[in-house]
C-alpha positions in Angstrom: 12.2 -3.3 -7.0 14.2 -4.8 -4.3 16.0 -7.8 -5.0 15.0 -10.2 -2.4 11.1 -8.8 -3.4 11.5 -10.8 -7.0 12.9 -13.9 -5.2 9.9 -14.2 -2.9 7.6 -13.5 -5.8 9.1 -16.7 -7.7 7.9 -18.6 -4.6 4.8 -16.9 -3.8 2.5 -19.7 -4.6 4.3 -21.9 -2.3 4.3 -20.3 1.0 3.6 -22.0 3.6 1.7 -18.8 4.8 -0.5 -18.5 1.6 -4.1 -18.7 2.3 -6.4 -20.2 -0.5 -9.7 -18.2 -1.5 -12.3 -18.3 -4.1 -13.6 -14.8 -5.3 -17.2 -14.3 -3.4 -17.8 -12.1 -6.0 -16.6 -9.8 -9.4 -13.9 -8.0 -8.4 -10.8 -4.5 -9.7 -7.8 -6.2 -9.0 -4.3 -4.8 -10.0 -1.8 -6.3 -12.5 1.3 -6.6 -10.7 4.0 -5.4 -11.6 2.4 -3.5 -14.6 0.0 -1.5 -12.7 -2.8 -2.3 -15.4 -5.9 -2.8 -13.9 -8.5 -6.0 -14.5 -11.6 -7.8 -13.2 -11.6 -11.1 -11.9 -15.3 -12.8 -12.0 -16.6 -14.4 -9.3 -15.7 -18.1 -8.5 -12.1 -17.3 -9.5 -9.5 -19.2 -6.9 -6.1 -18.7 -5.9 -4.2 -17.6 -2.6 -3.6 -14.7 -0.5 0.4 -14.2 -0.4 0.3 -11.1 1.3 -2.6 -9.0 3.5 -0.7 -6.3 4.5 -2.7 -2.5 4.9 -5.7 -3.8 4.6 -4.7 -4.4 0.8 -3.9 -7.8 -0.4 -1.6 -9.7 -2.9 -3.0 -12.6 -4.5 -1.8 -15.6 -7.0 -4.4 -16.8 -9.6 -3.0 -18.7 -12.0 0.3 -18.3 -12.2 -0.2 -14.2 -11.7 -0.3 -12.2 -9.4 -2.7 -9.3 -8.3 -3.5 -6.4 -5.7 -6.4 -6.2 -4.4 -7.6 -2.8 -2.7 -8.9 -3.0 0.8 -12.5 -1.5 0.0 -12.6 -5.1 -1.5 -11.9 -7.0 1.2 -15.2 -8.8 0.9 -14.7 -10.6 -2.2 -12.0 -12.1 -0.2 -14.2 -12.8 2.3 -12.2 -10.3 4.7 -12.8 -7.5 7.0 -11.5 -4.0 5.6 -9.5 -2.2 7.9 -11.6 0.5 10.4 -12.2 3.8 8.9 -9.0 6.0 11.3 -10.8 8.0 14.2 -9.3 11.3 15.5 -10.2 12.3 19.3 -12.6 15.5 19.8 -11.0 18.5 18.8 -8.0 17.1 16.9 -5.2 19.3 16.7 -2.7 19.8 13.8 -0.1 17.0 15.6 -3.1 14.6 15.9 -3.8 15.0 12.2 0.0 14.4 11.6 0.1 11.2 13.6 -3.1 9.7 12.0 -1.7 10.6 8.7 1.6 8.9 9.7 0.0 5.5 10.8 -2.4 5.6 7.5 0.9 5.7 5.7 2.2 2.5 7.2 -0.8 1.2 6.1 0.6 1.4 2.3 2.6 -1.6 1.1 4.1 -2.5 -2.1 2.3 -5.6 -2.7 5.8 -7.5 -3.6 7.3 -6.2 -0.6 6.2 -7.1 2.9 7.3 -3.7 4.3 4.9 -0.2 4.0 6.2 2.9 2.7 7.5 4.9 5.4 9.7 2.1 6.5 11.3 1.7 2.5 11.8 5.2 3.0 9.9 6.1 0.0 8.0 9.0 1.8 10.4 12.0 1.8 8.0 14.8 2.9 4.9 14.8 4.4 3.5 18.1 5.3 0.3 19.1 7.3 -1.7 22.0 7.1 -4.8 23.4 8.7 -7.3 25.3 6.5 -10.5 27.0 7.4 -12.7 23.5 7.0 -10.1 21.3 7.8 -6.8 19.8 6.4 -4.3 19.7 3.5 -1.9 17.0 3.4 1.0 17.5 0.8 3.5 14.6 0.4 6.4 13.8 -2.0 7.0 9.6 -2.2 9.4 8.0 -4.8 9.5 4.5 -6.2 12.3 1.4 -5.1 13.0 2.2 -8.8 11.8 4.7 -12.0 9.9 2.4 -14.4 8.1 0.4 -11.3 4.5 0.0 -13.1 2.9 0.5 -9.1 4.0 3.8 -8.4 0.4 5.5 -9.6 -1.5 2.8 -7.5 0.7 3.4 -4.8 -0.2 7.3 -4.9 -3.3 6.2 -5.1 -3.7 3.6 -1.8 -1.8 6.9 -0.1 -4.1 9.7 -1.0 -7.3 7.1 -0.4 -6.3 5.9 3.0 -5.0 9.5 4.4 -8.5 10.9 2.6 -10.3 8.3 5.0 -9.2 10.7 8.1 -12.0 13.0 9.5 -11.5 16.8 8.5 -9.1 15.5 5.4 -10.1 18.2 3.2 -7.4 17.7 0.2 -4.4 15.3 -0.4 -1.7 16.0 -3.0 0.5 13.1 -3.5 4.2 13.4 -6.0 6.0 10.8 -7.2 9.3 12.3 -7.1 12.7 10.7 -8.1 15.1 13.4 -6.7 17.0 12.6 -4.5 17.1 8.8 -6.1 15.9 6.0 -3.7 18.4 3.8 -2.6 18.6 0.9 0.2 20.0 3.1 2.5 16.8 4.9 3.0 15.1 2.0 4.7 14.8 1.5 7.8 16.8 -1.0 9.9 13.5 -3.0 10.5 13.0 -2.7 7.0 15.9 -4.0 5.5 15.6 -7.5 8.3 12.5 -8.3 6.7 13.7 -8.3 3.0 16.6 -9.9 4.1 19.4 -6.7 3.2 20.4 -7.1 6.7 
């Protein structure tokens, strides 16, 4: 993970920015950073750190969680609107909506989404009879991060949520390595590599 991410976590509970909740009702949540996923009963309290995506990081009891955005309403939020295309979408319209469902995907100990990390390396396009194919290679900030099938996941769900998606194959890859250098300047202000 990137280094500033595990200073902020140590001070997540803290923030000045953290909103409280209690759980309106049962809810998945996410381990993080082991991936493993739990329930949390309704009534359980603890803060938002992070609604980024339409996803959301919380801290409940001294841990912390992702939630998924089709679960916004145990939080008592709103989950993002489903992505539109215009009337006869073309290839490039496809492209762009899969491109802004992308930067929908965060890391949920990193404030910045996926594309600006650089952790997308190929994202390709293609039309079929019925619709679309989207194929993509990601990586991870680093091998043994216990998020990288969840954040395959929030990928293929949120690019599947595009009108004429027909199929999404998401890789993990880990050639070429991911380093800082793939981020993007914007990226690298806000974890403070600047």
């Amino acid at each position: 993970m990137v280094k500033s991410a595990a200073l902020k976590r140590q001070n997540v509970m803290y923030s000045l920015t953290s909103e409280p909740f209690k759980l309106e009702r049962d809810v998945e949540a996410i381990t993080v950073p082991t991936g493993e996923t739990i329930e949390l009963p309704a009534g359980v309290v603890g803060y938002i750190t992070q609604a980024l995506g339409g996803s959301f990081t919380i801290f409940v009891d001294g841990s912390m969680f992702m939630v998924l955005g089709h679960n916004a309403d145990a939080l008592g939020k709103e989950p993002l609107p489903t992505p539109k295309l215009p009337e006869n979408a073309n290839k490039a319209d496809v492209e762009e909506a899969v491109w802004n469902q992308l930067r929908n995907v965060y890391d949920p100990e990193i404030p910045v989404d996926i594309v600006e990390l650089g952790l997308v390396y190929e994202c390709i396009v293609e039309q079929a009879v019925d619709g679309f194919i989207v194929s993509m290679d990601m990586t991870l900030t680093a091998p043994g991060c216990g998020m990288g099938d969840v954040l395959v996941s929030d990928a293929s769900a949120k690019i599947k949520l595009i009108p004429n998606i027909k199929k999404v194959d998401c890789q993990i890859v880990f050639d070429p390595p991911w380093d800082s250098s793939m981020m993007s300047e914007a990226a690298k202000l806000e974890t403070g590599m600047l």
